[in-house]
C-alpha positions in Angstrom: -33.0 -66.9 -26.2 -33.7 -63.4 -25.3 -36.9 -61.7 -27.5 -36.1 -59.5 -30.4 -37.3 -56.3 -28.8 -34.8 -56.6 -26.1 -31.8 -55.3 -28.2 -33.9 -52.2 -29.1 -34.9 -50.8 -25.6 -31.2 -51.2 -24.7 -30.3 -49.0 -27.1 -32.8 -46.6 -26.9 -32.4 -46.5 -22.7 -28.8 -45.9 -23.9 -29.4 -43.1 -25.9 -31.9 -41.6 -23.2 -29.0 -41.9 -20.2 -26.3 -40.2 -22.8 -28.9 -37.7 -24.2 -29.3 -36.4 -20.1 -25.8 -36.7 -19.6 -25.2 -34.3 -22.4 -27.9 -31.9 -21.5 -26.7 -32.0 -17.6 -23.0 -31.2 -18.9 -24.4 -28.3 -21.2 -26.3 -26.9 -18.4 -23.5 -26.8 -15.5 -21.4 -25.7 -18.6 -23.9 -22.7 -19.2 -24.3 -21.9 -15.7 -23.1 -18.4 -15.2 -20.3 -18.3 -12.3 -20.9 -15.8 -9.4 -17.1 -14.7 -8.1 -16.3 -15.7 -4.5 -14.7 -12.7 -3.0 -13.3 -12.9 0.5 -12.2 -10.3 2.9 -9.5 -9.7 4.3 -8.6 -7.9 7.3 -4.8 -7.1 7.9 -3.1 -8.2 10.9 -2.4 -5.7 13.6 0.6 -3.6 12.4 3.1 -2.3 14.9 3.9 1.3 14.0 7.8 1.4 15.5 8.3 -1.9 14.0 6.6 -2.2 10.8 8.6 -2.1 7.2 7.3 0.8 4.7 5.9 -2.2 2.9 3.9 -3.2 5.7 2.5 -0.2 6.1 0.7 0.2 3.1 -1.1 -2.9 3.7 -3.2 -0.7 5.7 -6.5 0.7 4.5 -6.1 4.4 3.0 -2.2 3.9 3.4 0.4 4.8 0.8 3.7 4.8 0.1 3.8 8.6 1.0 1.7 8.2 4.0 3.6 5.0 5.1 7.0 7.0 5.0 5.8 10.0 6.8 5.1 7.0 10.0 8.5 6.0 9.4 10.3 9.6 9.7 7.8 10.2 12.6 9.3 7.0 14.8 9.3 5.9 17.7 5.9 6.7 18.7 5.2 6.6 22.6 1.3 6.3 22.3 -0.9 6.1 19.4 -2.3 10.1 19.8 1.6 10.7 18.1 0.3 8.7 14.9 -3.0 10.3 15.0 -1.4 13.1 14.4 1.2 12.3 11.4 -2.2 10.6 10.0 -5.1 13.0 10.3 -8.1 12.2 12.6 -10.2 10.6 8.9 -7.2 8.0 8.4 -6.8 7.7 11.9 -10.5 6.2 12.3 -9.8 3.9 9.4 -6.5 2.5 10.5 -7.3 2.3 14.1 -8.7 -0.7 14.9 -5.2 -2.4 12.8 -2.6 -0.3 14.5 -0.1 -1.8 17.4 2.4 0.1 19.3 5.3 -1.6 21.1 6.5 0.2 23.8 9.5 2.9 23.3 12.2 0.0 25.6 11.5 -2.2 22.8 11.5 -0.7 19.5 14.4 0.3 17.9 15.0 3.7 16.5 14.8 4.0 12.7 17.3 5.4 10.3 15.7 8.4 8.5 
């Protein structure tokens, strides 16, 4: 037969193991959330071939901007789009620009 105290520290180690539980739920509940934000560069983006859309994926680049590249096509060399774009946007969009050669890319309606 078990003693008569045994039934009571049962409980109470019960109550101590859902009492933390609780508290450990409430805390990670309280816990303010810091954002994740990831960046994102954008693929290389081939001037004679790209869409409009595809265009303005491009930092700085609008819908304006991206159909003055369009009307400009084809490009033979990169200096052509530096200067539809300015020598600032140029610098941004640079590094994210791709030009297939002139044999390869079709002409664009305007």
């Amino acid at each position: 037969m078990r003693p008569a105290y045994f039934r009571g520290e049962v409980l109470a180690g019960a109550a101590l193991v859902t009492v933390g539980l609780v508290a450990l739920g409430v805390h990670a509940w309280l816990r303010p959330v810091t954002p994740v934000t990831l960046e994102v560069a954008p693929a290389r983006v081939d001037v004679n071939l790209a869409s409009r859309h595809a265009l303005t994926v491009l930092p700085g680049v609008g819908p304006a901007t991206a159909e003055r590249i369009v009307a400009g096509r084809p490009y033979r060399s990169l200096d052509e789009v530096r200067a539809v774009l300015g020598d600032a946007l140029f610098a941004r969009v640079e590094e994210h620009l791709a030009l297939t050669p002139l044999d390869v890319a079709p002409v664009s309606s305007r």
